[in-house]
C-alpha positions in Angstrom: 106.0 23.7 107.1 104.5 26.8 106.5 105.1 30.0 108.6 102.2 31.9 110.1 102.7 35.9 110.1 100.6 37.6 112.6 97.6 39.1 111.2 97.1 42.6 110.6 93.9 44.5 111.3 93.4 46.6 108.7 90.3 48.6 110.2 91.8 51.1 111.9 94.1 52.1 108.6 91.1 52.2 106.6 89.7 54.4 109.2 92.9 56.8 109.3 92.7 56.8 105.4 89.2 58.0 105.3 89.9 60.9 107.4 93.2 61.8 106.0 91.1 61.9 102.6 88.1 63.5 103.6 90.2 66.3 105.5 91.9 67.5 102.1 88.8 67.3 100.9 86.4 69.1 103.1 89.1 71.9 103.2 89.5 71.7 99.4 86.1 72.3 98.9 84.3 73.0 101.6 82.3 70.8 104.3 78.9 71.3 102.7 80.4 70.4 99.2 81.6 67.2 99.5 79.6 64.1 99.5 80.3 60.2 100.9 80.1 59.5 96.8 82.6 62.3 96.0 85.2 60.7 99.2 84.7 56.9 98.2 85.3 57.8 94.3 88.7 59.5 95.6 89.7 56.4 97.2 88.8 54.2 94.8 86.3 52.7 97.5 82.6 51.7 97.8 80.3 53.9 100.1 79.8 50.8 101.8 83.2 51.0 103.2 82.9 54.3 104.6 79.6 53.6 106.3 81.2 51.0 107.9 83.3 53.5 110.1 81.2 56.1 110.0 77.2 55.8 110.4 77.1 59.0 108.6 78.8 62.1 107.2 77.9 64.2 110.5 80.3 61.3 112.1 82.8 61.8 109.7 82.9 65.5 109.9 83.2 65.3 113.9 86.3 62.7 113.4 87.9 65.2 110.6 87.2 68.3 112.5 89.0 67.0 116.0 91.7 64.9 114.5 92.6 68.6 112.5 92.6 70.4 115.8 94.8 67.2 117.5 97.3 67.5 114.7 97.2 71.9 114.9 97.9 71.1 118.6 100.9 68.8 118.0 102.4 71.4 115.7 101.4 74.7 117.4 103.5 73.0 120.8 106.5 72.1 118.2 106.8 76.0 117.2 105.9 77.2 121.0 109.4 74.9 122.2 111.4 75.7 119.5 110.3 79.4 119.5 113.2 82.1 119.7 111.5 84.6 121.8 107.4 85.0 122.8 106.9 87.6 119.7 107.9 85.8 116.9 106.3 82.7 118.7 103.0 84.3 118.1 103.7 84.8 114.0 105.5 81.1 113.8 101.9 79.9 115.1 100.1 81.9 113.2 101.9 80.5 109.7 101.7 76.7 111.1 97.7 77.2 110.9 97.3 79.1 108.3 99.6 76.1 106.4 96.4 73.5 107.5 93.5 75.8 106.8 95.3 77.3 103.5 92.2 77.5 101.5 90.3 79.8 102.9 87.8 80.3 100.1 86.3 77.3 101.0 85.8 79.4 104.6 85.8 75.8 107.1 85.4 77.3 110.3 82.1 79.3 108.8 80.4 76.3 107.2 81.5 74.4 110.1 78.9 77.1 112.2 76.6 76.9 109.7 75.9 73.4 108.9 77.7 71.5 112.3 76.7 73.7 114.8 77.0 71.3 117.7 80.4 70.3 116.3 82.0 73.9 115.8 80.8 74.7 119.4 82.7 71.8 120.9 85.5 72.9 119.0 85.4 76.6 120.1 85.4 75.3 123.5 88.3 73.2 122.9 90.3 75.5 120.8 89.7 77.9 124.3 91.3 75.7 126.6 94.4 74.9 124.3 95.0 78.9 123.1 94.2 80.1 126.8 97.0 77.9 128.1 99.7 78.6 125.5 98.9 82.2 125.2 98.8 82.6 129.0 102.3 81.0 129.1 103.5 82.7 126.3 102.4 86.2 127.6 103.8 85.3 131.0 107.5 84.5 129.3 107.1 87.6 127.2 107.0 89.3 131.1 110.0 87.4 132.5 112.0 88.2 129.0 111.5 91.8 129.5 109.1 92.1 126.2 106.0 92.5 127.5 105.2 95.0 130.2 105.3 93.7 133.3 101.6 95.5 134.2 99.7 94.1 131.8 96.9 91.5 133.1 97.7 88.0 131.8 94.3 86.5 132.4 92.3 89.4 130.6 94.7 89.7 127.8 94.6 86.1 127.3 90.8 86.4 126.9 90.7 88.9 125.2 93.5 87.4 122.6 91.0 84.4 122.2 88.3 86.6 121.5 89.8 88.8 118.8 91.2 85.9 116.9 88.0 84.0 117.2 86.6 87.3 115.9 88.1 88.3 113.0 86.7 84.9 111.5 83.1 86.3 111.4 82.5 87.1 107.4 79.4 89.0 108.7 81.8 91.6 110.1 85.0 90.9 107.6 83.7 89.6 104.3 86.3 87.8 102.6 86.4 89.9 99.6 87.3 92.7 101.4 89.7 91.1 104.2 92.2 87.6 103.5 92.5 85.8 106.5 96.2 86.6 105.7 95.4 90.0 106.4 93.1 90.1 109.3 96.0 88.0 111.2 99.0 89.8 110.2 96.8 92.9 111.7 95.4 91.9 114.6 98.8 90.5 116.0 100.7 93.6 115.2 97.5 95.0 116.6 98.2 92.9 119.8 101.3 93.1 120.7 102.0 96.5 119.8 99.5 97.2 122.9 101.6 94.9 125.3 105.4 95.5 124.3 107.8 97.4 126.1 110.6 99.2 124.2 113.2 96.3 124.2 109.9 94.2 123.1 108.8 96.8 120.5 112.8 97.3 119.2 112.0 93.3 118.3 108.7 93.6 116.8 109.5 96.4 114.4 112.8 94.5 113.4 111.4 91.4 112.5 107.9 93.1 111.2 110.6 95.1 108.4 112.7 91.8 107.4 109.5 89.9 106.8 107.9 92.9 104.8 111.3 93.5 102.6 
């Protein structure tokens, strides 16, 4: 008597693989770089087998852009609960993206606007909705925790926060050889809170600014 095992459908692993692969890849080197040959030679897989799960590479980057920005999302709301107060919350986020998109030579979000337009507007759009909410909240507990000034306008600074972030990723206005993404974050949130903080909040953000530059 033999014994039958359930049978596994392997389809949706395969796909999972793909996009696991073609993620460290596109951010390796770059979304207009990489080619369906240069992903199925890194798998040890035919074309074929990627065209069976995607019809094309414009498919592909769509699933690898959004399944990035899922997985940002997961890890962004792990740092926001586990967060000691709403300032440091701001730089804990801050390092949990920059840990994804760590090669920023190969500039994603840029070549993402220049060759997937239509994709990197959806994702602007989404990326909106998730910072608005979580900086909205954040700001709002920065109030209630005495940090933030109680005056400020949530709903404009929240904007506004979504709009400099989203900003300082233009290499038109900071070329890359002049400004690291490192950089242009580490200054625009010192930048940002310093303009919201009360003294308590400020006492905090100079404290924790001098331990991380010693």
């Amino acid at each position: 008597m033999f014994l039958k095992f359930p049978s596994v459908n392997l389809q949706p692993i395969m796909r999972e693989n793909i996009i696991n692969k073609s993620t460290e890849l596109f951010l390796t080197l770059g979304f207009k770089s990489v080619t369906m040959d240069d992903i199925a030679k890194a798998m040890g897989i035919s074309k074929k087998t990627i065209y069976v799960h995607f019809s094309n590479k414009t498919k592909l980057v769509e699933a690898v852009t959004f399944n990035l920005f899922d997985t940002i999302c997961e890890s962004i709301d792990e740092v926001c609960e586990n967060a000691v107060n709403p300032i440091e919350e701001l730089y804990d986020v801050k390092m949990c993206v920059m840990q994804y998109l760590k090669n920023e030579k190969t500039s994603p979000i840029f070549q993402l606007k220049k060759y997937y337009p239509q994709i990197h507007d959806v994702l602007k759009t989404k990326q909106f909705e998730k910072m608005h909410q979580s900086v909205f909240d954040s700001l709002q507990k920065g109030i209630d925790t005495k940090l933030f000034r109680s005056n400020i306008n949530v709903e404009f600074i929240t904007r506004l926060y979504f709009n400099g972030m989203t900003g300082i990723k233009d290499e038109a206005i900071f070329p890359r050889e002049k400004f690291s993404m490192e950089f242009l974050m580490e200054n625009f949130l010192e930048y940002h809170l310093r303009a919201i903080v009360t003294e308590k909040g400020m006492t905090i953000l100079n404290n924790f600014i001098n331990k991380n530059q010693s």
